[in-house]
N, C-alpha and C positions, 0 to 999 in steps of 0.2 A: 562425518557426523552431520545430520539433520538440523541445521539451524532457520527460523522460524523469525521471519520479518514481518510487523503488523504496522503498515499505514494508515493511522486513524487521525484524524480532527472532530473534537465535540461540533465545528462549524460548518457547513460546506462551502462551495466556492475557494475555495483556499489551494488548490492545483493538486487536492489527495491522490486521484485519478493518475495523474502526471508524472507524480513521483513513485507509484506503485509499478506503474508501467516500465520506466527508466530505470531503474534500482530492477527490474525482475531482468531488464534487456541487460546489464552493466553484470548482473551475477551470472549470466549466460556467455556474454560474451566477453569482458573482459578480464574476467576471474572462471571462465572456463567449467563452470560448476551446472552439472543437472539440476535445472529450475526450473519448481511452479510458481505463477502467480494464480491465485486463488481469488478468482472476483465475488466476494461476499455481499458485494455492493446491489439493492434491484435495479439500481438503475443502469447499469452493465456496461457501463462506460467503457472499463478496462476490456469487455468482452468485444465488442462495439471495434476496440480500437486493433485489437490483436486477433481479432478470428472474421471470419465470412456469418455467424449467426449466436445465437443465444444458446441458452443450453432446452432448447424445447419444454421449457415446463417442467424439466426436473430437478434443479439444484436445490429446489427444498428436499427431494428426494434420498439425498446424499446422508440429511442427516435423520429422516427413519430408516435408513439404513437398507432402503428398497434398492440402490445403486450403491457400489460402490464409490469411493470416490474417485481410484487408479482407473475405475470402467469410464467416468467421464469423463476426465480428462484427456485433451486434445492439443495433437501437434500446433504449431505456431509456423510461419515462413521463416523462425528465426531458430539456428542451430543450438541444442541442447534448453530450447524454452518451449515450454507447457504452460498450456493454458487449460481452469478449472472453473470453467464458464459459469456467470450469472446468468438470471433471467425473474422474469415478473412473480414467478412462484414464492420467492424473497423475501416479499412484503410481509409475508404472516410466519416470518420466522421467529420472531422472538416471543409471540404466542405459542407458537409450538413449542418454543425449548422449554418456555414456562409449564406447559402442560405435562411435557416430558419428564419433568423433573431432573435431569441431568444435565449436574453443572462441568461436568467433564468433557462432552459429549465433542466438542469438538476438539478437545485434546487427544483424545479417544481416535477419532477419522484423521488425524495427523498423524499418528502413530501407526498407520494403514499407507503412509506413503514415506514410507523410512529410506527409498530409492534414492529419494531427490536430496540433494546436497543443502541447497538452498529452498527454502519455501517464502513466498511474498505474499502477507496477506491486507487484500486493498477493503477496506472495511468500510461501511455505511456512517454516516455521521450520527451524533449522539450518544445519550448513554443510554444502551437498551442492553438487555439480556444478553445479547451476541458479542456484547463489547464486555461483559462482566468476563464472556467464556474465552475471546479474546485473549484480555489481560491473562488468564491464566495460562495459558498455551505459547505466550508470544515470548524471544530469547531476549527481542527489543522491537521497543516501538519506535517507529520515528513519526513526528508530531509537525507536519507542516503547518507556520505560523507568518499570517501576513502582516507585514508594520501597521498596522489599524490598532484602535481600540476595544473593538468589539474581536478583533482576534487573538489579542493580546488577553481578555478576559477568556474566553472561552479555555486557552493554554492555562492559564491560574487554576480555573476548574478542572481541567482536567488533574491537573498537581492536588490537587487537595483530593479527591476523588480515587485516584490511584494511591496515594499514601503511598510511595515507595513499592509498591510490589513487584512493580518490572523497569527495568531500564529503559528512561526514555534518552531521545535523540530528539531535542528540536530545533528547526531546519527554519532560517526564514526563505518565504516561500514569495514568488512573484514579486520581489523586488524592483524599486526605480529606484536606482541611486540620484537622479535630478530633485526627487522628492526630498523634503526637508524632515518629514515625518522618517522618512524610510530611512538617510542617511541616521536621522537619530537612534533609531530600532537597532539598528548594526551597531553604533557605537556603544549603544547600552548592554548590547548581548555579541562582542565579540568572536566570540569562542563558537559559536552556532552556524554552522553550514549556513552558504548562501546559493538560491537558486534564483538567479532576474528573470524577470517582464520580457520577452522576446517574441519578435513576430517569428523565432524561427520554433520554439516551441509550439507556437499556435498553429503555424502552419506544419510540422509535424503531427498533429492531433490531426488534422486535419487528412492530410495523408493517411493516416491510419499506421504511422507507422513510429517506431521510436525514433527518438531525436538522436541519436549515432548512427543510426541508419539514413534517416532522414537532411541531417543535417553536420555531418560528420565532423566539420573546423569550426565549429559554429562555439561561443563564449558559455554560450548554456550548457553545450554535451561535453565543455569541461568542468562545467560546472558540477553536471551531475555525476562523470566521474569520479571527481573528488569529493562527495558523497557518499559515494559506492565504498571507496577508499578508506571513510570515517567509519560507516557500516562496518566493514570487514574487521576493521580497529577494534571496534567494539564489540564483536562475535567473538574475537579471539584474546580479549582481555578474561 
């Protein structure tokens, strides 16, 4: 069955990109599952990181329905993962869905890729129209959240905002355990996946490539393992 991961933050900066990517590489290769990651994002980071180009100008085209979404989607160097490219077309999506009037619409183009075992969806920050259609489509969100205060508020908003309609998961994200702030975030929110601060994450971004691949005994790609691990927990409760 089709289950459906949405990485969102009302904030950016907060490693969304990072965990979309890793979480789409961790349900390919270590749970063995046909996966998309879906870069919803304009800025195309995820596309950026996982393919050679953008999707030429059409990923808004996906949802007038001028392309398929199975027509765009592209192989990956990584086995059993697909990539559903961004690009700058993006930017005037949530004008369009507005105009469109359809708040289904991309529950609708997900139901058009019922192949894929797993789907990851790396979504733009804020709360805009895409993130209304989002929440309705998503099995679970996971919510990267940095020990700051200004990301700690952004996380509250989103909770009040969501009112319970989809399951979240949040993840603190870029951690420094040296930090006094960061050790306190953890201690207050136990229970909450931890992903650190590593140069070897950055330099997997950097590569272009995931951090299992990238960096394979590295403290982070167990980290986000056991993430992946939390996910799957939660897909199958």
């Amino acid at each position: 069955m089709t289950r459906t991961v949405a990485v969102y933050s009302l904030k950016g900066g907060v490693g969304k990109t990072t965990l979309a990517v890793n979480l789409a590489w961790c349900a390919a290769a270590r749970s063995a599952r046909r996966t998309l990651l879906w870069d919803l994002d304009p800025q195309a980071a995820a596309t950026f990181i996982l393919s050679d180009g953008a999707a030429g100008d059409r990923a808004r085209a996906v949802f007038t329905r001028d392309v398929a979404p199975d027509r765009l989607a592209v192989p990956t160097a990584h086995d059993r993962l697909r990539l559903l490219p961004a690009d700058a077309s993006l930017r005037g999506l949530d004008r369009l869905l507005h105009d469109l009037n359809k708040k289904k619409r991309l529950n609708k183009l997900l139901g058009a890729l019922a192949d894929q075992d797993r789907i990851i969806l790396d979504c733009p920050p804020g709360l805009t129209e895409i993130t209304d259609q989002v929440m309705r489509a998503a099995d679970l969100v996971v919510v990267p959240v940095v020990p700051s205060a200004l990301a700690q508020r952004a996380y509250q908003e989103v909770l009040r905002e969501l009112d319970g309609r989809v399951p979240l998961l949040p993840v603190h994200s870029m951690v420094d355990g040296r930090r006094r702030l960061h050790a306190d975030a953890l201690a207050a929110q136990p229970d909450w996946p931890v992903i650190p601060m590593a140069s070897a994450v950055e330099a997997g971004t950097a590569a272009r490539l995931p951090l299992g691949v990238a960096a394979p005994r590295s403290a982070a790609t167990r980290a986000f393992d056991q993430l992946w691990q939390a996910v799957e927990r939660r897909l199958a409760a």
